[in-house]
Residue, then its C-alpha position, 0 to 999 in steps of 0.5 A: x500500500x505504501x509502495x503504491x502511494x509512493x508510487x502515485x506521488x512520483x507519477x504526479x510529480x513527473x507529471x507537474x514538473x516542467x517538460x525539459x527539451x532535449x538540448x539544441x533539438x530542432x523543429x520545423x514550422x509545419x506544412x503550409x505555414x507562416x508564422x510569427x516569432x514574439x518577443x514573449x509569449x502571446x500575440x501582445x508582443x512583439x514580432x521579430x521575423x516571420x517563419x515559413x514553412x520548412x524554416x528550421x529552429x533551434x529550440x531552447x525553453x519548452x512550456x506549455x504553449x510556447x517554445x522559446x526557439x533560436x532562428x536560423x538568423x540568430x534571432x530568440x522568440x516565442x512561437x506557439x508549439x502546436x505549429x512545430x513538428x519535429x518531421x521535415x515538412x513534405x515540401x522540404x522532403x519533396x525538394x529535397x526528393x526532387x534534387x535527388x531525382x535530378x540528380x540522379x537522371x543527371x547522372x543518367x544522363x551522363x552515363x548514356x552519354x558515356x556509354x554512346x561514347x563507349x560505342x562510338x569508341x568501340x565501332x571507331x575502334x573496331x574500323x581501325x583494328x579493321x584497318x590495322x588488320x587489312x594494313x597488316x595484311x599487306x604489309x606482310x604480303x608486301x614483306x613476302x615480296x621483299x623476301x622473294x626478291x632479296x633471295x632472287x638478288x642473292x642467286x643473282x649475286x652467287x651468279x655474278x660472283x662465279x661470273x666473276x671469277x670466271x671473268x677474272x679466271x679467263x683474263x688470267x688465261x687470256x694473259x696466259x696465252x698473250x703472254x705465249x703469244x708474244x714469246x711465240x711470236x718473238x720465238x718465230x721471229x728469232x727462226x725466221x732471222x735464222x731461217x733467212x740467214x741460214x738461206x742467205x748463208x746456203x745461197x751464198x755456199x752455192x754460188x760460191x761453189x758454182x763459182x769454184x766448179x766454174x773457174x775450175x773448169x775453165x782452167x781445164x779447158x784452157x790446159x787441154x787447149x794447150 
């Protein structure tokens, strides 16, 4: 019985006792609203600003009635409690909603365009990776070329290396037999001087002894003249 009187005293006391806000709590003035911040609290004193709806404020004293509030400019007043509502007013949530939307189709926007880009990029880079293929293509075709080419010039070159030794081989010979030539031709000229003089030699001989033969002979006739 004591513990449920006690009990009831401490409720009633609770009760009676002043309500205490929750430091710096802050409210908002309800949806569709304009209202006036006063210097106390009653519609006697006087207005220090005008409150709209989604206007924030610091609550600083809470009655019955009125709260004693800070507004975003710094001003200090009283407003009736019944026009505060701890919830973000729709208009403010909608707003706020509403930047997010567009943001977000912002983005949207952006990705779209980046992603247009990215398919541009990839066809752009699809024709060049095209155009490097065909380009490789005929580089190694024109390299085939080259390569057949280079190894005609090198058959070509073993061709005029042994042309070439054998040009040098048969002006070698050619020397050769220039060189026997001339001594040939020096030999025949030595016989034929010796030919000539032994022919002038023998020529001699025989018109000598002719001419021996003859005087002997008339010296024959003349003795057997005698």
């Amino acid at each position: 019985m004591n513990y449920l009187l006690g009990l009831c005293c401490l409720l009633v006391c609770v009760f009676a006792a002043p309500a205490v806000p929750a430091a710096a709590d802050t409210l908002y003035v309800s949806d569709q609203l304009v209202i006036t911040l006063r210097q106390g609290k009653g519609t006697q004193y006087k207005i220090l600003k005008s409150l709209k709806t989604g206007d924030p404020v610091e609550v600083l004293e809470e009655g019955e009635r009125y709260l004693k509030v800070r507004a975003r400019g710094g001003e200090e007043g009283y407003v009736l409690k019944q026009y505060l509502s701890r919830e973000t007013p729709k208009t403010k949530v909608i707003s706020r909603l509403e930047k997010e939307q567009q943001r977000l189709k912002d983005e949207l926007a952006k990705a779209r365009q980046r992603g247009d880009e990215l398919t541009a990029q990839s066809r752009d880079s699809g024709a060049r990776a095209k155009g490097l293929e065909q380009s490789l293509g005929q580089k190694e075709k024109d390299l085939g070329t080259l390569r057949e080419q280079f190894e005609a010039l090198q058959r070509k070159s073993a061709d005029v290396v042994r042309i070439s030794e054998e040009r040098d081989s048969l002006e070698t010979e050619n020397t050769r037999l220039q060189v026997e030539a001339q001594s040939l031709r020096s030999e025949n000229e030595t016989l034929l001087r010796t030919g000539m003089i032994k022919w002038f030699l023998a020529g001699g001989g025989v018109f000598f002894i002719g001419w021996v033969v003859g005087k002997v002979s008339r010296k024959k006739r003349r003795g057997s003249f005698s």
